[in-house]
Gaussian input, Z-matrix of N, CA and C with variables (Angstrom, degrees):
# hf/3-21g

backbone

0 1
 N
 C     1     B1
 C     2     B2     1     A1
 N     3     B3     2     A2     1     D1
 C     4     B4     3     A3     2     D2
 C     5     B5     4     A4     3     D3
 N     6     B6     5     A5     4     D4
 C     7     B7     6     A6     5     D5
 C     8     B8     7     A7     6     D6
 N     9     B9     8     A8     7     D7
 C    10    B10     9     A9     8     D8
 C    11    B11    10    A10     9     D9
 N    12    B12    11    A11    10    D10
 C    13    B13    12    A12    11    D11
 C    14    B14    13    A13    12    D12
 N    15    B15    14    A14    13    D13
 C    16    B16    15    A15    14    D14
 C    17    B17    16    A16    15    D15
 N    18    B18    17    A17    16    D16
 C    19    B19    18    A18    17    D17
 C    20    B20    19    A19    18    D18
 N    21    B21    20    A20    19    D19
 C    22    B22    21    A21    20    D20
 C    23    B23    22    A22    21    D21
 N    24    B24    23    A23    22    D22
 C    25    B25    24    A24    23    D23
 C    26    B26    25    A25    24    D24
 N    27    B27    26    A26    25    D25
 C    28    B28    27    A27    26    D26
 C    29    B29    28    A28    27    D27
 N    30    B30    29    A29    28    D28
 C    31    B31    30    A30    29    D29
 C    32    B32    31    A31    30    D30
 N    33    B33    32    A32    31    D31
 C    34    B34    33    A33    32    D32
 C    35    B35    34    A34    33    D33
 N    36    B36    35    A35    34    D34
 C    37    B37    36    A36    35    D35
 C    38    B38    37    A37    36    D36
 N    39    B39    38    A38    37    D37
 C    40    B40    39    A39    38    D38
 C    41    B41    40    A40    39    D39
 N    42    B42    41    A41    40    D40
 C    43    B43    42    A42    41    D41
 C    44    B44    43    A43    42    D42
 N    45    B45    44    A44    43    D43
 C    46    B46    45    A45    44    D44
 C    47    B47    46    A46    45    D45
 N    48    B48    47    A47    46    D46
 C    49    B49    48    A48    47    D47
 C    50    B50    49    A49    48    D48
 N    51    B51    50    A50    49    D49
 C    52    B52    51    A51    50    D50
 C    53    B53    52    A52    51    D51
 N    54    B54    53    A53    52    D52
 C    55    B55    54    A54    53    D53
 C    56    B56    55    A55    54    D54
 N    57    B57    56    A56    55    D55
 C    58    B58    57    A57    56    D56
 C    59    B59    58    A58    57    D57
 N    60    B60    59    A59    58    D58
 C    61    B61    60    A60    59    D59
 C    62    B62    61    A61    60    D60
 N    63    B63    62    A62    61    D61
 C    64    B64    63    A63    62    D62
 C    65    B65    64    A64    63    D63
 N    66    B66    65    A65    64    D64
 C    67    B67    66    A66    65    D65
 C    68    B68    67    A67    66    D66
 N    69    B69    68    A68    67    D67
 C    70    B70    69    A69    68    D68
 C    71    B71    70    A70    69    D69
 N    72    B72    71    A71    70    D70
 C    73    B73    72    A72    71    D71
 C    74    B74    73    A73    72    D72
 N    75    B75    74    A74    73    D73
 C    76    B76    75    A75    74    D74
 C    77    B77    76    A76    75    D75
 N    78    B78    77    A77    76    D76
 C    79    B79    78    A78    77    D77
 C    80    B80    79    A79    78    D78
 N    81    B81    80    A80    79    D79
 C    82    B82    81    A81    80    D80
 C    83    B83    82    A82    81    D81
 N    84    B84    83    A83    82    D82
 C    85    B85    84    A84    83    D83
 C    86    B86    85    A85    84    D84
 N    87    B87    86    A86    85    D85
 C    88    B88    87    A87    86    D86
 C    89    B89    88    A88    87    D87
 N    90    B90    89    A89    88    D88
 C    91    B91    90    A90    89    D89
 C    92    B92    91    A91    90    D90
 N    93    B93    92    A92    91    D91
 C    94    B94    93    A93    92    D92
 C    95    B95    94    A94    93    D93
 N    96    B96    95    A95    94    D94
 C    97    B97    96    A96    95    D95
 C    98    B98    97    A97    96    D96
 N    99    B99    98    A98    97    D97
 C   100   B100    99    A99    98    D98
 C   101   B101   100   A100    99    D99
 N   102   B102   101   A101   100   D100
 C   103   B103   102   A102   101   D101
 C   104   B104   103   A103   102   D102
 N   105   B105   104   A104   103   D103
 C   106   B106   105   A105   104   D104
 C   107   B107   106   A106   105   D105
 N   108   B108   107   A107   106   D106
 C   109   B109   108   A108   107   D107
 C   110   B110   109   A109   108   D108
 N   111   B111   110   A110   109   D109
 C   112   B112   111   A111   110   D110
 C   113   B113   112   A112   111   D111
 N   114   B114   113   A113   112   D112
 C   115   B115   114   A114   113   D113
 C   116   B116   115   A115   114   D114
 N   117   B117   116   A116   115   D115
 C   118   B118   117   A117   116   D116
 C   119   B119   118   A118   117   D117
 N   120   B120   119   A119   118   D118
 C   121   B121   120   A120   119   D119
 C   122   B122   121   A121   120   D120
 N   123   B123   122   A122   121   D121
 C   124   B124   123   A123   122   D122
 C   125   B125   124   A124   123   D123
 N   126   B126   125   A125   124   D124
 C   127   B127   126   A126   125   D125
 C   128   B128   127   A127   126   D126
 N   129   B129   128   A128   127   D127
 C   130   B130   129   A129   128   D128
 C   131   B131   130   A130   129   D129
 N   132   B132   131   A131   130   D130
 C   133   B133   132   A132   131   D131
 C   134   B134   133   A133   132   D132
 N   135   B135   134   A134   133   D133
 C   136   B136   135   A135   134   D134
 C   137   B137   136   A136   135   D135
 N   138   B138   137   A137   136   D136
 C   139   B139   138   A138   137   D137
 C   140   B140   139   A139   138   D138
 N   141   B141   140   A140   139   D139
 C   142   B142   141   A141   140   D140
 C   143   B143   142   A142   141   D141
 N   144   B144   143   A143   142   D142
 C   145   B145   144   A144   143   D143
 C   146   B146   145   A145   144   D144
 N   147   B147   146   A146   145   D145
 C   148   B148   147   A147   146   D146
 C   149   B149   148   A148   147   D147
 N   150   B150   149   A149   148   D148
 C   151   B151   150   A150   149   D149
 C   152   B152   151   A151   150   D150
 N   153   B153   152   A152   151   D151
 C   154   B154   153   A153   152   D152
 C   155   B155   154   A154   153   D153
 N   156   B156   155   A155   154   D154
 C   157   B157   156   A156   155   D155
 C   158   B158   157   A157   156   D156
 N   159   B159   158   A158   157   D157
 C   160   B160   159   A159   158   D158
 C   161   B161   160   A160   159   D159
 N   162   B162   161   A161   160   D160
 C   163   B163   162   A162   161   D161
 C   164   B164   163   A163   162   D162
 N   165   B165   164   A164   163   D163
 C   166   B166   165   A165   164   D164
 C   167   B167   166   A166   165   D165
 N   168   B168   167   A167   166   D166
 C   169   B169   168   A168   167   D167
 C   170   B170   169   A169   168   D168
 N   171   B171   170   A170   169   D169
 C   172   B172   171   A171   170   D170
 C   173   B173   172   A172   171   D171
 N   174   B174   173   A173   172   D172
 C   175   B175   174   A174   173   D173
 C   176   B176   175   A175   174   D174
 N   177   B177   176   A176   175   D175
 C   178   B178   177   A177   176   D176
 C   179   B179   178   A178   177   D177
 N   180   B180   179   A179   178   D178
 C   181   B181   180   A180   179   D179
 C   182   B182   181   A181   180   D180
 N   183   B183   182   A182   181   D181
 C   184   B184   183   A183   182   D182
 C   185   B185   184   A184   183   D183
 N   186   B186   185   A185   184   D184
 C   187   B187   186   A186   185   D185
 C   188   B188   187   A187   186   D186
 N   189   B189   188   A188   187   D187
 C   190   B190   189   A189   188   D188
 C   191   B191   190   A190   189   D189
 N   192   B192   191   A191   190   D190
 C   193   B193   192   A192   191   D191
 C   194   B194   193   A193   192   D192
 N   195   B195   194   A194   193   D193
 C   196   B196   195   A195   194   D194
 C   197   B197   196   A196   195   D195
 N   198   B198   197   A197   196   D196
 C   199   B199   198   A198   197   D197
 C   200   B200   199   A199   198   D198
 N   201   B201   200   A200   199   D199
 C   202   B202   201   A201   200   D200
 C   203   B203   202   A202   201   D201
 N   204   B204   203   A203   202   D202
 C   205   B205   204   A204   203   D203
 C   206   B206   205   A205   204   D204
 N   207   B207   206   A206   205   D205
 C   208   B208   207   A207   206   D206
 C   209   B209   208   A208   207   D207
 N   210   B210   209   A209   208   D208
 C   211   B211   210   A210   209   D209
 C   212   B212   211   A211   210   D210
 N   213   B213   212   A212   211   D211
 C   214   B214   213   A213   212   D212
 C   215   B215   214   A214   213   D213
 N   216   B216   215   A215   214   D214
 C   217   B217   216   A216   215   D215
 C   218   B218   217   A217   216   D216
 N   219   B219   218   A218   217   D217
 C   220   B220   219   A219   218   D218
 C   221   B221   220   A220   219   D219
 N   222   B222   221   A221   220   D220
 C   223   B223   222   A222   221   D221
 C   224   B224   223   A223   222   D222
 N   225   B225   224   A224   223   D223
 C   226   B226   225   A225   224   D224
 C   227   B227   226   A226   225   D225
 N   228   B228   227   A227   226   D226
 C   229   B229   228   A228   227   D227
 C   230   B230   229   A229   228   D228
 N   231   B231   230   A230   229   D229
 C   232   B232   231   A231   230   D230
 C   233   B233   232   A232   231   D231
 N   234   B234   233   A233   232   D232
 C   235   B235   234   A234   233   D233
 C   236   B236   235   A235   234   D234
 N   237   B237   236   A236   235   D235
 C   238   B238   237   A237   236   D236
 C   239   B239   238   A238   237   D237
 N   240   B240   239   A239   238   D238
 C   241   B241   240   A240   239   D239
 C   242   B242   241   A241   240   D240
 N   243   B243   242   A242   241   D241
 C   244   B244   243   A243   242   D242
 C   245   B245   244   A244   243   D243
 N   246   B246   245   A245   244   D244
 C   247   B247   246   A246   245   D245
 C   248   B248   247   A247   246   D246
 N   249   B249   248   A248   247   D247
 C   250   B250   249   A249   248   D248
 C   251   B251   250   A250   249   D249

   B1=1.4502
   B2=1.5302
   B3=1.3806
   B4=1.6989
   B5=1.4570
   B6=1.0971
   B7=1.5889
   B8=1.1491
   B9=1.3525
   B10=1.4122
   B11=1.4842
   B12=1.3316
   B13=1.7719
   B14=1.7051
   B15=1.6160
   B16=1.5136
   B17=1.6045
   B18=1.4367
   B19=1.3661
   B20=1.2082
   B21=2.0626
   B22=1.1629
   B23=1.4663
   B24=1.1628
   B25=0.9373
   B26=1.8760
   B27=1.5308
   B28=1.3620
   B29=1.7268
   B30=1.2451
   B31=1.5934
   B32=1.7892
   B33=0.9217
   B34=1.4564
   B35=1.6147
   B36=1.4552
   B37=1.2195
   B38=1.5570
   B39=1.8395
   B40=1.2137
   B41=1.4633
   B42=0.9872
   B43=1.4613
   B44=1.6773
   B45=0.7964
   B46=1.5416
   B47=1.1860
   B48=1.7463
   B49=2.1247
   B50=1.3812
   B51=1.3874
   B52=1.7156
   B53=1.0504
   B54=1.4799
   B55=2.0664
   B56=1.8109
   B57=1.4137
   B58=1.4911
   B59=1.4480
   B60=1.1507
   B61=1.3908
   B62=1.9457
   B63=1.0930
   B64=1.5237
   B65=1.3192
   B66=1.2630
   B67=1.3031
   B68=1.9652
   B69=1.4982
   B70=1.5917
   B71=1.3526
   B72=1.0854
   B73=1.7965
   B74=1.2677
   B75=1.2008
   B76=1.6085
   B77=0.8650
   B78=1.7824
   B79=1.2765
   B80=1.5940
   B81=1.4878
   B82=1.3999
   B83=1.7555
   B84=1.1160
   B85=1.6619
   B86=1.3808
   B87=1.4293
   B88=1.0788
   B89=1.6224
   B90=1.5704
   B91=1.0398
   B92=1.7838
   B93=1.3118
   B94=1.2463
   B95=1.2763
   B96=1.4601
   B97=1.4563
   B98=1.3285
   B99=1.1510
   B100=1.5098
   B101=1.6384
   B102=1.3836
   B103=1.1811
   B104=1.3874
   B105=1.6737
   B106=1.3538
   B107=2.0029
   B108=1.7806
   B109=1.6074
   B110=1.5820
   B111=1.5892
   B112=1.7523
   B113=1.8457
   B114=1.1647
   B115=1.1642
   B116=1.3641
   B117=1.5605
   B118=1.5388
   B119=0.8493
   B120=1.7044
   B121=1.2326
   B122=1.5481
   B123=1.6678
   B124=1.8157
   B125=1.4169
   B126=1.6806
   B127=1.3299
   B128=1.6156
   B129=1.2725
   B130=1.3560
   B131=1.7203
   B132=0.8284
   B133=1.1952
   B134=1.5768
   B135=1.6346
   B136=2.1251
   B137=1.5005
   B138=1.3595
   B139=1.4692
   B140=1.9048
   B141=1.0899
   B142=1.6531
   B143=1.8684
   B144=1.4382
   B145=2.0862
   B146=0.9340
   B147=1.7226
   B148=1.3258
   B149=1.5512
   B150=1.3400
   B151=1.6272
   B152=2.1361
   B153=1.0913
   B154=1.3593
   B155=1.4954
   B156=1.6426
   B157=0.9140
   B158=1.6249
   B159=1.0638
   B160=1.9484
   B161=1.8438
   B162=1.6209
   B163=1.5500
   B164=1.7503
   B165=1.5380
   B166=1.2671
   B167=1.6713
   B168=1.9240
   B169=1.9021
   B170=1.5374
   B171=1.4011
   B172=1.5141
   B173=1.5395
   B174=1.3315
   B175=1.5418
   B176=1.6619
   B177=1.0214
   B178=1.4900
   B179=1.0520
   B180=1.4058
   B181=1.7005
   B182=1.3653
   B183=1.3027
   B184=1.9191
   B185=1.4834
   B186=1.5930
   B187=1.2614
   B188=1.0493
   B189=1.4541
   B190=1.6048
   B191=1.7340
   B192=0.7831
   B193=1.6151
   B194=1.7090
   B195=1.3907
   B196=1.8644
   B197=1.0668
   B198=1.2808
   B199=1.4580
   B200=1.4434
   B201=1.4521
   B202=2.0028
   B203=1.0919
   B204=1.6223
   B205=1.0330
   B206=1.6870
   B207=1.7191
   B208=1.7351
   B209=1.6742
   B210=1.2945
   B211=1.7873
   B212=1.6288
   B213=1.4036
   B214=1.2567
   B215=1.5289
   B216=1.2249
   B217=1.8592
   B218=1.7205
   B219=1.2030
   B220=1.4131
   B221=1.6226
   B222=1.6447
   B223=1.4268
   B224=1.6030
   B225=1.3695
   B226=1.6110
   B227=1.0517
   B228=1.4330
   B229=1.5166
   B230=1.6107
   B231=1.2691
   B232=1.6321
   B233=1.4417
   B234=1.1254
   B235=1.6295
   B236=1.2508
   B237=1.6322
   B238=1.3327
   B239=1.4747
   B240=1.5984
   B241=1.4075
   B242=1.7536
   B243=1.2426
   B244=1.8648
   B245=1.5524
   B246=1.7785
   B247=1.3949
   B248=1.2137
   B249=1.2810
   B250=1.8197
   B251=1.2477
   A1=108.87
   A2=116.18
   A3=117.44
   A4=89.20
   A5=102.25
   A6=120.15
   A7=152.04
   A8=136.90
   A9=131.91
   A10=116.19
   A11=117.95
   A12=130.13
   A13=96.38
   A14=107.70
   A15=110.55
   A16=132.56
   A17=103.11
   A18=104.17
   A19=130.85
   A20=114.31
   A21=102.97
   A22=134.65
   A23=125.38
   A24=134.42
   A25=151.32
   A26=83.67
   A27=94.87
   A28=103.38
   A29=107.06
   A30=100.84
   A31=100.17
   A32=132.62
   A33=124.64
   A34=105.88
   A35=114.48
   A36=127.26
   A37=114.02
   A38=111.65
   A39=128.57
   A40=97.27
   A41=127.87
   A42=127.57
   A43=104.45
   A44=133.68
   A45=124.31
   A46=146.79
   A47=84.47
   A48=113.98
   A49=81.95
   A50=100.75
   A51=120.45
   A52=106.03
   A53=104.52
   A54=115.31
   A55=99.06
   A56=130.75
   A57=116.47
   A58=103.25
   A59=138.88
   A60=163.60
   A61=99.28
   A62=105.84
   A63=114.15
   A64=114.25
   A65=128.40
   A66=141.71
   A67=93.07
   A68=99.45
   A69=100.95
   A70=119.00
   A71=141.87
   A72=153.91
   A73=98.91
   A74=113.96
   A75=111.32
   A76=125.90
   A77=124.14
   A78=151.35
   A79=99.02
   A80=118.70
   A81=104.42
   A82=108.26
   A83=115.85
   A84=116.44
   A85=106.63
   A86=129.86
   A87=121.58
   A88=147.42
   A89=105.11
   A90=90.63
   A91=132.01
   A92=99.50
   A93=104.90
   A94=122.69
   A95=121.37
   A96=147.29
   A97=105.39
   A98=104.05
   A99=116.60
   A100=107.27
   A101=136.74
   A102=135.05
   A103=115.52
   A104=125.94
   A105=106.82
   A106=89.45
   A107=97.23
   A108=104.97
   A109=83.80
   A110=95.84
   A111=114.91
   A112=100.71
   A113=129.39
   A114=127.79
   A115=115.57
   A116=103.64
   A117=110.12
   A118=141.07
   A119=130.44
   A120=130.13
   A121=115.64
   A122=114.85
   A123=99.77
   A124=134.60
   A125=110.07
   A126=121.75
   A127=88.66
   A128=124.54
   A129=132.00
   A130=108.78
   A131=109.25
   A132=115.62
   A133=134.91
   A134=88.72
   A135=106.29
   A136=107.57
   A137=110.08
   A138=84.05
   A139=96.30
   A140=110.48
   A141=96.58
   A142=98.35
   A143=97.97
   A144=92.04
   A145=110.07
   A146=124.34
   A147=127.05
   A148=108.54
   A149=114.72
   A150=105.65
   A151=118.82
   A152=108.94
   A153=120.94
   A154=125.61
   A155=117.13
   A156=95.84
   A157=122.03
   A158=96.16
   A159=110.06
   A160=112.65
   A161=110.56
   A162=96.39
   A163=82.32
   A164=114.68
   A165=113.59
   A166=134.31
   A167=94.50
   A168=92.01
   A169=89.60
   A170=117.11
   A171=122.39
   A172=112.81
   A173=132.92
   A174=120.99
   A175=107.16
   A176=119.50
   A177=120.96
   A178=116.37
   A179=109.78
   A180=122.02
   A181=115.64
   A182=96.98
   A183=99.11
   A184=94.95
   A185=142.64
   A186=117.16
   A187=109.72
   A188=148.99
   A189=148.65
   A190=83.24
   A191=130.11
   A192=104.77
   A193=114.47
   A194=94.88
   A195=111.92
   A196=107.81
   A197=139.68
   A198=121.59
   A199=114.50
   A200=94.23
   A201=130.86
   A202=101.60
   A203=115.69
   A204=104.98
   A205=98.53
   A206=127.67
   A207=108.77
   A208=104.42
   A209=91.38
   A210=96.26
   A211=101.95
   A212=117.03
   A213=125.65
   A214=99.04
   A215=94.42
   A216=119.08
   A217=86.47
   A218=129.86
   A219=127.64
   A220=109.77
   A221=109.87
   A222=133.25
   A223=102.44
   A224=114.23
   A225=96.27
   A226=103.17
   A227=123.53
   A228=138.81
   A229=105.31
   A230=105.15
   A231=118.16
   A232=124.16
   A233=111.85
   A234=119.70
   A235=126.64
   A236=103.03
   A237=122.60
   A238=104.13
   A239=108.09
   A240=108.69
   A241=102.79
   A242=119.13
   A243=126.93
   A244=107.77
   A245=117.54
   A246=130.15
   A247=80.77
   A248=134.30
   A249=121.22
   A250=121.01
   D1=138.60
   D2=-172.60
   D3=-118.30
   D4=125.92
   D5=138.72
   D6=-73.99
   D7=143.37
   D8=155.13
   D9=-61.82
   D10=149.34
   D11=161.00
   D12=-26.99
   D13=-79.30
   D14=179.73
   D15=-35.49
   D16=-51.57
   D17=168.65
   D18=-57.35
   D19=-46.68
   D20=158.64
   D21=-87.66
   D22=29.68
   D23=119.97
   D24=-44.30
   D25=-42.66
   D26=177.87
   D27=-99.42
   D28=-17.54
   D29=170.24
   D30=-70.77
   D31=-29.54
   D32=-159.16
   D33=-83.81
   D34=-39.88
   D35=173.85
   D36=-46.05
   D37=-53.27
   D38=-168.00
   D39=-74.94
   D40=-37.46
   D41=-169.48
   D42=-80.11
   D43=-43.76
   D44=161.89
   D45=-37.62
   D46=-22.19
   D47=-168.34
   D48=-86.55
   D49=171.54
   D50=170.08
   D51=-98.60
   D52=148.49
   D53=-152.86
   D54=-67.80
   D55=-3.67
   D56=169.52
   D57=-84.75
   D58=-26.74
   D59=-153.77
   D60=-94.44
   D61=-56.94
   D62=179.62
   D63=-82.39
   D64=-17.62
   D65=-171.41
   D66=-83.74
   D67=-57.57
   D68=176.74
   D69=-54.19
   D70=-34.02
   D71=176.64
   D72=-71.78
   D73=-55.55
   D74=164.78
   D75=-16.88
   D76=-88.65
   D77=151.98
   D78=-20.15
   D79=-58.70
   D80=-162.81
   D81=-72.30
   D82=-46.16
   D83=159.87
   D84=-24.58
   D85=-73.32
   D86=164.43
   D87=-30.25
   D88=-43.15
   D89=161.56
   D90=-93.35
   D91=-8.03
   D92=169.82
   D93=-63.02
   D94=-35.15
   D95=139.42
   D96=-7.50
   D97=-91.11
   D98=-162.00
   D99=-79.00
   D100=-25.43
   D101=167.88
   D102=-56.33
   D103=-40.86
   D104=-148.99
   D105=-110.00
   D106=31.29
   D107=175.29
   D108=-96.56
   D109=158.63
   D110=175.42
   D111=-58.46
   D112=-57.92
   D113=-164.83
   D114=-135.27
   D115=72.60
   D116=145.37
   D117=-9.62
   D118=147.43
   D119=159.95
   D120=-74.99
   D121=116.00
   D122=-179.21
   D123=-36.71
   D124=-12.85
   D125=-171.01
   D126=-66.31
   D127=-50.13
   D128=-147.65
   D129=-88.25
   D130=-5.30
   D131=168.93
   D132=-115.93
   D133=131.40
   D134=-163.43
   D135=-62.19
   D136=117.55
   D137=175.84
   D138=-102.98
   D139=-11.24
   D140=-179.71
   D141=-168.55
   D142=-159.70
   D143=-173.06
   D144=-84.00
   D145=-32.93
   D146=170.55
   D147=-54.48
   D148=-63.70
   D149=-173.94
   D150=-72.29
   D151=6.89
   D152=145.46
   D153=-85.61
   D154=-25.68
   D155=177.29
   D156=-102.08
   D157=3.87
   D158=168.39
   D159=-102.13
   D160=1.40
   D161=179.49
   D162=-90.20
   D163=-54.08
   D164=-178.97
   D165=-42.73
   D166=-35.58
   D167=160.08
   D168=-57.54
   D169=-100.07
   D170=-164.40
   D171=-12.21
   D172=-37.34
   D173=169.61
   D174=-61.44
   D175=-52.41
   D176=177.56
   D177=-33.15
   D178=-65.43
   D179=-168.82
   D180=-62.94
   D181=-25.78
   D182=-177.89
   D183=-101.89
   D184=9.44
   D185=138.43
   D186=-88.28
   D187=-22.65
   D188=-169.93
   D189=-84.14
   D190=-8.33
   D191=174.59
   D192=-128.57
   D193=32.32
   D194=-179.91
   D195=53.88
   D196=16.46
   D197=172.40
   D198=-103.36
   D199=92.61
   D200=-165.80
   D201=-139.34
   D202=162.54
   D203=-179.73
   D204=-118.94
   D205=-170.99
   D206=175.25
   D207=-113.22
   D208=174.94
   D209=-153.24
   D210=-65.24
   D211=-4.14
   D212=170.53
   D213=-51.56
   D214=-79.04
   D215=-158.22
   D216=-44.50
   D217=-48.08
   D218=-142.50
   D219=-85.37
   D220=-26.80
   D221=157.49
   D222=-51.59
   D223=-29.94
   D224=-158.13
   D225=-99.33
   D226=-26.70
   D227=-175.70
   D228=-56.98
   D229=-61.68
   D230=167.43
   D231=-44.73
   D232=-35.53
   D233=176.95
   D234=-96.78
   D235=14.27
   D236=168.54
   D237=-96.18
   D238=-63.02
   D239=-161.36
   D240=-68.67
   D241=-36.89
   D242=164.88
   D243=-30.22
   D244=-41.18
   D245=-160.04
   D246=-80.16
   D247=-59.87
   D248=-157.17
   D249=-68.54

C-alpha cells in the first residue's frame, strides 16, 4: 500500500494514540467521511442533541463490544473515497 506524506502522517499520529483513543478518530474519520458526502447514510446524520447523544452512546457500545474496525481498514476506506 503507498501512501501520501499526509496519510502517513496521519497514520503515525493515530498509531501513537492508545487503541481506545485511535479507535475514537477512527469512528470520527468516519463520520466525517460520510458527512461531508452529498447523501449520507441517515444513521450518520445529527438531527438534534438528543439524537447525538444516543448515536454517540451507540458508538461506545460498539467500541466496548469490539465492533471497530483497525487503522488499517480505516486507511483504506479513506483512500477510496479521496480516489473518487
Amino acid at each position: 500500500m503507498i501512501m501520501t506524506m499526509k496519510q502517513k502522517e496521519l497514520y503515525n499520529v493515530i498509531e501513537s494514540l492508545p487503541e481506545e483513543l485511535s479507535n475514537k478518530v477512527v469512528d470520527y474519520i468516519e463520520y466525517l467521511k460520510f458527512s461531508c458526502m452529498a447523501k449520507a447514510p441517515e444513521d450518520l446524520i445529527i438531527k438534534d442533541d438528543n439524537d447525538l447523544l444516543e448515536k454517540l452512546k451507540k458508538g461506545m457500545e460498539d467500541t466496548n463490544n469490539g465492533k471497530v474496525c483497525s487503522v488499517e481498514e480505516a486507511f483504506e476506506e479513506v483512500k477510496e473515497v479521496l480516489a473518487n
